[in-house]
SEVO-536190 format. One record per residue (C-alpha): residue number from 1; x, y, z. Coordinates in Angstrom, 3 decimals, padded with zeros to 6 digits. Layout:
BEGIN
<r><num>NUM</num><c1>X</c1><c2>Y</c2><c3>Z</c3></r>
...
END
This chain:
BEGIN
<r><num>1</num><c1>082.590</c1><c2>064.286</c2><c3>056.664</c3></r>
<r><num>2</num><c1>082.417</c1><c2>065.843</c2><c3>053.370</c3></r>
<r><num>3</num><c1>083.578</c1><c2>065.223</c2><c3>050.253</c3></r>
<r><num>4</num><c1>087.185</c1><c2>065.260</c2><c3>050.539</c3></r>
<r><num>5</num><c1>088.057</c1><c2>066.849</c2><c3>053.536</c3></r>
<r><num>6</num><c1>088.005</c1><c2>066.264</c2><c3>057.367</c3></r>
<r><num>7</num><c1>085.835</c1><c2>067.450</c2><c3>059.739</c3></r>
<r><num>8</num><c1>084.687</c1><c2>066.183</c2><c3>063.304</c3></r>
<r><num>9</num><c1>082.140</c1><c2>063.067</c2><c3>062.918</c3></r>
<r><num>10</num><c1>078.688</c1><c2>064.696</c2><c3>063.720</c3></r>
<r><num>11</num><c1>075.405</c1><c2>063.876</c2><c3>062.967</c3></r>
<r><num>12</num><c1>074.130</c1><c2>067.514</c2><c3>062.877</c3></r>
<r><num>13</num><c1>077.231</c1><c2>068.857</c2><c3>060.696</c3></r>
<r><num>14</num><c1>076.622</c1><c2>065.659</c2><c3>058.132</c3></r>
<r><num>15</num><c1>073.003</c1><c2>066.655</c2><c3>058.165</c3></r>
<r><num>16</num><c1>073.505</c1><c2>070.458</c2><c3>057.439</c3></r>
<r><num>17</num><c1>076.129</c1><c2>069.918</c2><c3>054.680</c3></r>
<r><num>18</num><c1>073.618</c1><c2>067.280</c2><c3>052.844</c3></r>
<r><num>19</num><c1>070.802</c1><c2>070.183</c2><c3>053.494</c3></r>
<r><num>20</num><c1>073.370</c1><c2>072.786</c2><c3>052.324</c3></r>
<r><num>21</num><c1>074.240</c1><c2>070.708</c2><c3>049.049</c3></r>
<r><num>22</num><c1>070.950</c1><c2>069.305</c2><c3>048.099</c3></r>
<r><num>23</num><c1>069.892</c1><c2>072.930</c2><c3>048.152</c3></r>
<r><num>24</num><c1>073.000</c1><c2>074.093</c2><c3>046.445</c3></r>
<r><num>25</num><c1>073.423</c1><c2>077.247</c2><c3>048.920</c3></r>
<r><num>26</num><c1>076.917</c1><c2>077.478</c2><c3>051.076</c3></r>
<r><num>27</num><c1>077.504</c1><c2>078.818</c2><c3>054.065</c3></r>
<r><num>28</num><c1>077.492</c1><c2>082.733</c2><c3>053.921</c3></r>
<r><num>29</num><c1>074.804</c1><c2>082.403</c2><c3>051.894</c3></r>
<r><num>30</num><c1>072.830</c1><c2>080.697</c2><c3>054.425</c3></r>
<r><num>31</num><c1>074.343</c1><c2>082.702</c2><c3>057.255</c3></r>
<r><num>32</num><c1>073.467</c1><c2>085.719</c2><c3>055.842</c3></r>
<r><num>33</num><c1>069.481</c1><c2>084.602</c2><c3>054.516</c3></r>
<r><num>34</num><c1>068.741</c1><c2>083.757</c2><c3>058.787</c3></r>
<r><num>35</num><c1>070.652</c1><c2>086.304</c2><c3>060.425</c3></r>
<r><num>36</num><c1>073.365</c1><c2>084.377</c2><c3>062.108</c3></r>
<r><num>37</num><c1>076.860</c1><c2>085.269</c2><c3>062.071</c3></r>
<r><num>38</num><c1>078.569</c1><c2>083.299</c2><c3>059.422</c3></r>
<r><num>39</num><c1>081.536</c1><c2>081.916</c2><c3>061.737</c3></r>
<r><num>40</num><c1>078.320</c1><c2>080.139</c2><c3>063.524</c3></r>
<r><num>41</num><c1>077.103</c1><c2>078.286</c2><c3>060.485</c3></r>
<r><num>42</num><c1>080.892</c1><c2>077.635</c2><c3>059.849</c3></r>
<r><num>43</num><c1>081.420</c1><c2>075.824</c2><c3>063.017</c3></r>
<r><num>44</num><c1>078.323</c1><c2>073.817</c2><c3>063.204</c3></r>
<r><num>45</num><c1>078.479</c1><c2>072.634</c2><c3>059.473</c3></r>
<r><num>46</num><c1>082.550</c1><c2>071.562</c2><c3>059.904</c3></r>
<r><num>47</num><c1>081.402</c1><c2>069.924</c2><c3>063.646</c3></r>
<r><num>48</num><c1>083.496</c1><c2>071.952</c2><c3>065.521</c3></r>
<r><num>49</num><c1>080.513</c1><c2>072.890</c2><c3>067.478</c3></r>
<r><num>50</num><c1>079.162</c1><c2>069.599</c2><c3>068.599</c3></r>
<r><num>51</num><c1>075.866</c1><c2>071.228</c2><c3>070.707</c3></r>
<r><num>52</num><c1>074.836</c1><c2>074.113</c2><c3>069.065</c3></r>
<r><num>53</num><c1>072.557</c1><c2>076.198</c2><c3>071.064</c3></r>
<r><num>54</num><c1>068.792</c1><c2>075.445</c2><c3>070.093</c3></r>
<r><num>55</num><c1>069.177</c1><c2>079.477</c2><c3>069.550</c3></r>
<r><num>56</num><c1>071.398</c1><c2>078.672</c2><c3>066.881</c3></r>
<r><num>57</num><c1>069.567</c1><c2>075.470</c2><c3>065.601</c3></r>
<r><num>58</num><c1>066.315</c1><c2>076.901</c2><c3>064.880</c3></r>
<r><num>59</num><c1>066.900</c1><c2>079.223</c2><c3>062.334</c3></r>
<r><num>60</num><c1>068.073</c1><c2>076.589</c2><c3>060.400</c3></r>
<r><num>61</num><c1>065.330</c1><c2>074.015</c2><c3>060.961</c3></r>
<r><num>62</num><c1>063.083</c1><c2>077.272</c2><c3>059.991</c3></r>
<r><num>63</num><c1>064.746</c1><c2>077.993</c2><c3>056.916</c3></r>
<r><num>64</num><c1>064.806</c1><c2>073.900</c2><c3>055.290</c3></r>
<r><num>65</num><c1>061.166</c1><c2>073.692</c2><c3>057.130</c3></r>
<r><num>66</num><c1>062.545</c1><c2>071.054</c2><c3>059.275</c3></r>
<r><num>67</num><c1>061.816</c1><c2>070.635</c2><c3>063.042</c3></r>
<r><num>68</num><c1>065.116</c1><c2>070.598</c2><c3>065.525</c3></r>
<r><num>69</num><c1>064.442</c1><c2>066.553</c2><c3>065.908</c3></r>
<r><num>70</num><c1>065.472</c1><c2>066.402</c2><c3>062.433</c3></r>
<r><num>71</num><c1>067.825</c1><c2>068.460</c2><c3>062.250</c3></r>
<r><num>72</num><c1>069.856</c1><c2>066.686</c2><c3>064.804</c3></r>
<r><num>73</num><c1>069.095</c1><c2>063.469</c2><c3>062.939</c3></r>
<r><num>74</num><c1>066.639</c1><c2>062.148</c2><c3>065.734</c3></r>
<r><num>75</num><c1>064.093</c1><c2>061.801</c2><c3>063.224</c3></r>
<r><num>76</num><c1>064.005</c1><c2>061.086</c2><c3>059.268</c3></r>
<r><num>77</num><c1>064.026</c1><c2>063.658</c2><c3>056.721</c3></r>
<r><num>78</num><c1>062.097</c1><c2>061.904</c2><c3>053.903</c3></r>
<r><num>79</num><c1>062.987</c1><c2>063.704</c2><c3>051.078</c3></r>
<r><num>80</num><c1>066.715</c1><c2>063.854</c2><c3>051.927</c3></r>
<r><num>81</num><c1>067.180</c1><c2>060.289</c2><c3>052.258</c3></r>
<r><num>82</num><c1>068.566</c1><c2>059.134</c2><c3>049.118</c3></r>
<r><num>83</num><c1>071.036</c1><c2>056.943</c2><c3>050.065</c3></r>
<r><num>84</num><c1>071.875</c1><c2>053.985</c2><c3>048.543</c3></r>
<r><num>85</num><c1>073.991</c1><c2>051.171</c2><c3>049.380</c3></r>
<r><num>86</num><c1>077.254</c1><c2>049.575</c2><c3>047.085</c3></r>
<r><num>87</num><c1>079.364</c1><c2>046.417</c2><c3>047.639</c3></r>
<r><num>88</num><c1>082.675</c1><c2>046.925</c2><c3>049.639</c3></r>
<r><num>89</num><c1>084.842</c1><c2>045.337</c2><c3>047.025</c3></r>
<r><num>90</num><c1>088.795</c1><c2>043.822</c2><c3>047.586</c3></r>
<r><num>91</num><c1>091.578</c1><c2>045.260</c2><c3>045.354</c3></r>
<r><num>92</num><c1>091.338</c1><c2>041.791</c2><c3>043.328</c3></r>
<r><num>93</num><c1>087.664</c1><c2>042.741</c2><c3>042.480</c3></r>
<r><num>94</num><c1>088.183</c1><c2>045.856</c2><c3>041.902</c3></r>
<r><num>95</num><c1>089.912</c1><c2>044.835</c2><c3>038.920</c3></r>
<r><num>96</num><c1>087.392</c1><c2>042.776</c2><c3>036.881</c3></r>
<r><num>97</num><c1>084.214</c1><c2>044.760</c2><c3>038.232</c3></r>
<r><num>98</num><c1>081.728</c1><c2>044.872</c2><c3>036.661</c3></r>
<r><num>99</num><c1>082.104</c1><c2>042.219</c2><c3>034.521</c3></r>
<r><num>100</num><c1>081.726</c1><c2>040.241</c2><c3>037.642</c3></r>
<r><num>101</num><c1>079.301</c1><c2>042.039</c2><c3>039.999</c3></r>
<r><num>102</num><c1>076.897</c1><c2>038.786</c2><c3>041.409</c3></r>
<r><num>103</num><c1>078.563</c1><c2>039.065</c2><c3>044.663</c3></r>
<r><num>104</num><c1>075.869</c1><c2>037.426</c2><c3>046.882</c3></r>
<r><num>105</num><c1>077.753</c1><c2>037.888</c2><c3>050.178</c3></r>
<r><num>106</num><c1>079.507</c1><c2>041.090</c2><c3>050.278</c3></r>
<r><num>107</num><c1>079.525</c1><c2>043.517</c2><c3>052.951</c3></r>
<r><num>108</num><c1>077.264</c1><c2>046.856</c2><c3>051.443</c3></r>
<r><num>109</num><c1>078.387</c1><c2>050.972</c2><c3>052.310</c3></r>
<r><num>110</num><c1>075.590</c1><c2>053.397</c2><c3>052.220</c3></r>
<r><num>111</num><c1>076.520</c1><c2>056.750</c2><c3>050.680</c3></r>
<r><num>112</num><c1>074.602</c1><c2>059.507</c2><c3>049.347</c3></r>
<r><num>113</num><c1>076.366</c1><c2>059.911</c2><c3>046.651</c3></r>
<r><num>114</num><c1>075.085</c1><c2>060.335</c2><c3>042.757</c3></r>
<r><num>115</num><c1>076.122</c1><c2>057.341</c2><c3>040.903</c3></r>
<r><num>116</num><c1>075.383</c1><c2>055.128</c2><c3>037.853</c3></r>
<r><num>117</num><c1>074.498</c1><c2>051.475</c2><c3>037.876</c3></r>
<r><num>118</num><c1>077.734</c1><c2>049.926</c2><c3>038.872</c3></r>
<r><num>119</num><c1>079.056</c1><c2>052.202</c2><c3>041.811</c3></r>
<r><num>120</num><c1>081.534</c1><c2>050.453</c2><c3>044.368</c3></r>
<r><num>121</num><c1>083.071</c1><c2>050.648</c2><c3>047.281</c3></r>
<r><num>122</num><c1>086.776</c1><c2>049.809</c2><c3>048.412</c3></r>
<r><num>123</num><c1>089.130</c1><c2>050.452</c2><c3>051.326</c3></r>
<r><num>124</num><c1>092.668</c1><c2>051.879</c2><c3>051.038</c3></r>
<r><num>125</num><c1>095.305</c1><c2>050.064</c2><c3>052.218</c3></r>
<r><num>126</num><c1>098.202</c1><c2>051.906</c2><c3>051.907</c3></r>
<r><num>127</num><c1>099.955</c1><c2>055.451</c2><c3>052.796</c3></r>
<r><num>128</num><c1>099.886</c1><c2>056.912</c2><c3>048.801</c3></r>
<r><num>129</num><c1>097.483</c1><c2>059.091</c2><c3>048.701</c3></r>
<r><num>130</num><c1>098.117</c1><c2>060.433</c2><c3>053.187</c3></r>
<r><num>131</num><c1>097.428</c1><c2>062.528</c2><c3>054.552</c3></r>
<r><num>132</num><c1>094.500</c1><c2>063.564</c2><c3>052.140</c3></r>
<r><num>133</num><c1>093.563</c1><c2>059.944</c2><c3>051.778</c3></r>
<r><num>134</num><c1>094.813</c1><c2>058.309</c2><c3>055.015</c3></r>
<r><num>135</num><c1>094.524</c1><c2>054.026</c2><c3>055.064</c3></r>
<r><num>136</num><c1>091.631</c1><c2>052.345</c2><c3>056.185</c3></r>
<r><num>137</num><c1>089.470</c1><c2>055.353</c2><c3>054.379</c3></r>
<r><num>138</num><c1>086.576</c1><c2>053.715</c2><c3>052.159</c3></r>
<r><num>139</num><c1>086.343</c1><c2>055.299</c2><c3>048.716</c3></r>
<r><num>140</num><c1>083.059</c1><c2>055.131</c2><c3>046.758</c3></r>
<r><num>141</num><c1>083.825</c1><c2>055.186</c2><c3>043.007</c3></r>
<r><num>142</num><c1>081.616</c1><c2>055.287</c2><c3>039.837</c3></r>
<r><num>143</num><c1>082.839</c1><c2>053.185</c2><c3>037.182</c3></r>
<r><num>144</num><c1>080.331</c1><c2>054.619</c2><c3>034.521</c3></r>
<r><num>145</num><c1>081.659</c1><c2>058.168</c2><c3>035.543</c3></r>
<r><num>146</num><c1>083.945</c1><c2>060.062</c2><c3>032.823</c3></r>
<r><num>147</num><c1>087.571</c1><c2>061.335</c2><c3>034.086</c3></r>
<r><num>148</num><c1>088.401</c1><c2>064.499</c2><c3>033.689</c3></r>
<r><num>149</num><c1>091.829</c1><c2>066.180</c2><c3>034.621</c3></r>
<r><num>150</num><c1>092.554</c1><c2>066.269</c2><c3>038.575</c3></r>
<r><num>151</num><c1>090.049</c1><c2>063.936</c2><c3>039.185</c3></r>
<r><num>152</num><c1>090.518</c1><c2>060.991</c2><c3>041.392</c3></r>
<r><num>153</num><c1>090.632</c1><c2>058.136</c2><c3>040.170</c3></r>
<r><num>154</num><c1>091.295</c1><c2>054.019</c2><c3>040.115</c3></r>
<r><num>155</num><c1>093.184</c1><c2>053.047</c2><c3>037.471</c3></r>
<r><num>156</num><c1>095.054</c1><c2>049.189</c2><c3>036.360</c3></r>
<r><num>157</num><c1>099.037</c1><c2>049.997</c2><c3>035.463</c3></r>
<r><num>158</num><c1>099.731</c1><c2>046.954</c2><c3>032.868</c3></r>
<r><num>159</num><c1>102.864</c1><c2>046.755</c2><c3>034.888</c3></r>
<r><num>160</num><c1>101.353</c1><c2>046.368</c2><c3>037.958</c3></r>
<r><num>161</num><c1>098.870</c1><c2>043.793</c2><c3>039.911</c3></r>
<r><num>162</num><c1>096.397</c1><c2>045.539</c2><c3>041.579</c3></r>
<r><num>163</num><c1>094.588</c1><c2>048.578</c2><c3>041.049</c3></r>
<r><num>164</num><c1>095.798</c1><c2>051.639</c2><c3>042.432</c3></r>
<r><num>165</num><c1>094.148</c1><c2>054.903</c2><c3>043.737</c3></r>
<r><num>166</num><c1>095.407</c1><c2>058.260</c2><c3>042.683</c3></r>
<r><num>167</num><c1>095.277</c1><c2>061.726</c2><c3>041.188</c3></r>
<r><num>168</num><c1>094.535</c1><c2>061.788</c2><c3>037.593</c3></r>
<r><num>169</num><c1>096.518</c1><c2>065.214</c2><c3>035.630</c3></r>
<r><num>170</num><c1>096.314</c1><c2>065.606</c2><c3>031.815</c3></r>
<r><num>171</num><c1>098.695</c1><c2>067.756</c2><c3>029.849</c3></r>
<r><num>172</num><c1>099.475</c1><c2>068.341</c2><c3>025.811</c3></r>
<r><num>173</num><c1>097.568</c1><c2>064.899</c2><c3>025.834</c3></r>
<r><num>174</num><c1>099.451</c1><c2>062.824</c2><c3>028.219</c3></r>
<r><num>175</num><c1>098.105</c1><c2>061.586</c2><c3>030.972</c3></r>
<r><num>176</num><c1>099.704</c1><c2>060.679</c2><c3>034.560</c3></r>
<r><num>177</num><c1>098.905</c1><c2>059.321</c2><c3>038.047</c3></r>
<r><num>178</num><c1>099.952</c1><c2>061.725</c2><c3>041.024</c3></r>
<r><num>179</num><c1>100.084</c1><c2>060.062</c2><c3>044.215</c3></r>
<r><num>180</num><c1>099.523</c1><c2>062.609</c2><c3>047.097</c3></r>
<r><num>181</num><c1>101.888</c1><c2>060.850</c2><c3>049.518</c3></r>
<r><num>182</num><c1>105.313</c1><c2>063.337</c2><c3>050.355</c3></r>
<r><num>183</num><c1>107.315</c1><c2>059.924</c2><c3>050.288</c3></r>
<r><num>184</num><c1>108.358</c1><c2>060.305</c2><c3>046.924</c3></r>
<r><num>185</num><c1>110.848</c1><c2>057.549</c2><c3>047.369</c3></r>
<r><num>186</num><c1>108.452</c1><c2>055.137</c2><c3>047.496</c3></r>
<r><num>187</num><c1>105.403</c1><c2>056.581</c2><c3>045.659</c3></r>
<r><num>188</num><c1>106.081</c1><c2>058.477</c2><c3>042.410</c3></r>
<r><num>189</num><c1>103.939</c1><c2>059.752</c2><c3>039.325</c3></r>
<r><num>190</num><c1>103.565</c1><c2>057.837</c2><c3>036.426</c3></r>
<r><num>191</num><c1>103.015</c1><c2>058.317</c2><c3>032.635</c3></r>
<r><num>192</num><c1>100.034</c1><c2>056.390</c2><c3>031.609</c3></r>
<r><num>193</num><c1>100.421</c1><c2>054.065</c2><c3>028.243</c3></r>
<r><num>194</num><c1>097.901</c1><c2>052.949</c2><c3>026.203</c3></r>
<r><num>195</num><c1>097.882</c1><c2>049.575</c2><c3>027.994</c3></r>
<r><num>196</num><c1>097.213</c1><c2>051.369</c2><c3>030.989</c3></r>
<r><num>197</num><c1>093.423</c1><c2>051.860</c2><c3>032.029</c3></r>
<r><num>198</num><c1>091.096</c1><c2>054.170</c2><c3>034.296</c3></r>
<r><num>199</num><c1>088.915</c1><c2>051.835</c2><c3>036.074</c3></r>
<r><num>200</num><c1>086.642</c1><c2>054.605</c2><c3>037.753</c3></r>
<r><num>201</num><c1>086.002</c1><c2>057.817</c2><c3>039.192</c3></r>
<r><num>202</num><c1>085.964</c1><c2>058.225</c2><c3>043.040</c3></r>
<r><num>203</num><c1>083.223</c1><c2>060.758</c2><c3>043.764</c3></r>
<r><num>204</num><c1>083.452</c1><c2>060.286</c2><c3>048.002</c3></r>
<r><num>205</num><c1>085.844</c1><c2>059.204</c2><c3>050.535</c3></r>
<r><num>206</num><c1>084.164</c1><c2>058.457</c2><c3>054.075</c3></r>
<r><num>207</num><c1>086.083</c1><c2>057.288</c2><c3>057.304</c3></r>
<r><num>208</num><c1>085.542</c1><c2>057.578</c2><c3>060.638</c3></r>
<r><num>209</num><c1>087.202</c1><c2>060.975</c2><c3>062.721</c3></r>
<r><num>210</num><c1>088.573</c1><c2>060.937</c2><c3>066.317</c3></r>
<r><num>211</num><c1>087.026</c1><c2>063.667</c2><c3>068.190</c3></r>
END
């Protein structure tokens, strides 16, 4: 799971691409400072190699001065474990957060994510943003977080009920809402108007992957 792409589920490749990050270093980098071949790191950090060879593994255990219990997420990595955990909001909330954030009873996602005070979570529950953005995926958002052009964001259309998820694009000062979805029919961009508004940034989109 990354940021905003798919990959196969696996503890080890969601450990090395938090070690990978939190050290800022990619893969051919990495490949290249332990003496592997680069197509190895490659397959192990996207999970296409689900049992790396302890050949393989140790090298990089060496190299973030881990042991191989670790790095297979068998045992903690204190100073990597930053998560936090944000309220799984409805659409409906979405809306007047976080003018109303004293939920008492809401289900909580953890995420590692960087955000400000009032970060949320919410699920997708339609096709506009597939196949980047399938349904059911949970999107953590930062509502303190500036937009910026191509960013992707939640936004309130005065015309519209609910909030809706999409691709922000600015250009000559007009701003508009791409939906990623090839079923332009039924999903099409709009201009936003000044009683339009961007709700938040999402910063990470998690769901589960069939092997």
């Amino acid at each position: 799971m990354t940021k905003f792409e798919t990959m196969k589920n696996t503890r080890i490749a969601q450990i090395l691409n938090r070690l990978m990050a939190d050290k800022k270093i990619r893969v051919a980098e990495l490949a290249r400072r332990i003496n592997l071949p680069q197509p190895t790191i490659h397959r192990i950090a996207t999970g296409m190699c689900e049992h790396p060879h302890l050949s393989s593994l140790q090298p990089i255990a060496d190299f973030f001065s881990l042991n191989i219990e670790q790095l297979k997420g068998h045992e903690p990595i204190p100073w990597l474990d930053r998560t936090s955990k944000v309220p799984l909001l409805t659409w409906d909330e979405v809306i007047l957060w976080p003018k109303k954030n004293d939920r008492q009873n809401s289900e909580f996602i953890l995420t590692d994510a960087a955000l400000g005070k009032f970060g949320f979570a919410v699920k997708i529950e339609d096709a506009s943003m597939d196949p980047v953005f399938p349904k059911n995926t949970v999107l953590i958002a930062d509502s303190e977080k500036q937009a910026k052009d191509r960013s992707y964001v939640i936004a309130k259309l005065a015309n519209h009920p609910k909030a809706i998820f999409r691709q922000l694009l600015m250009d000559a000062g007009d701003r508009y809402l791409k939906p990623l979805s090839p079923d332009f029919e039924q999903y099409r961009m709009t201009r936003l108007n000044s009683n339009d508004k961007i709700l938040s940034v999402v910063v990470q989109a998690k769901r589960d992957c069939e092997d």
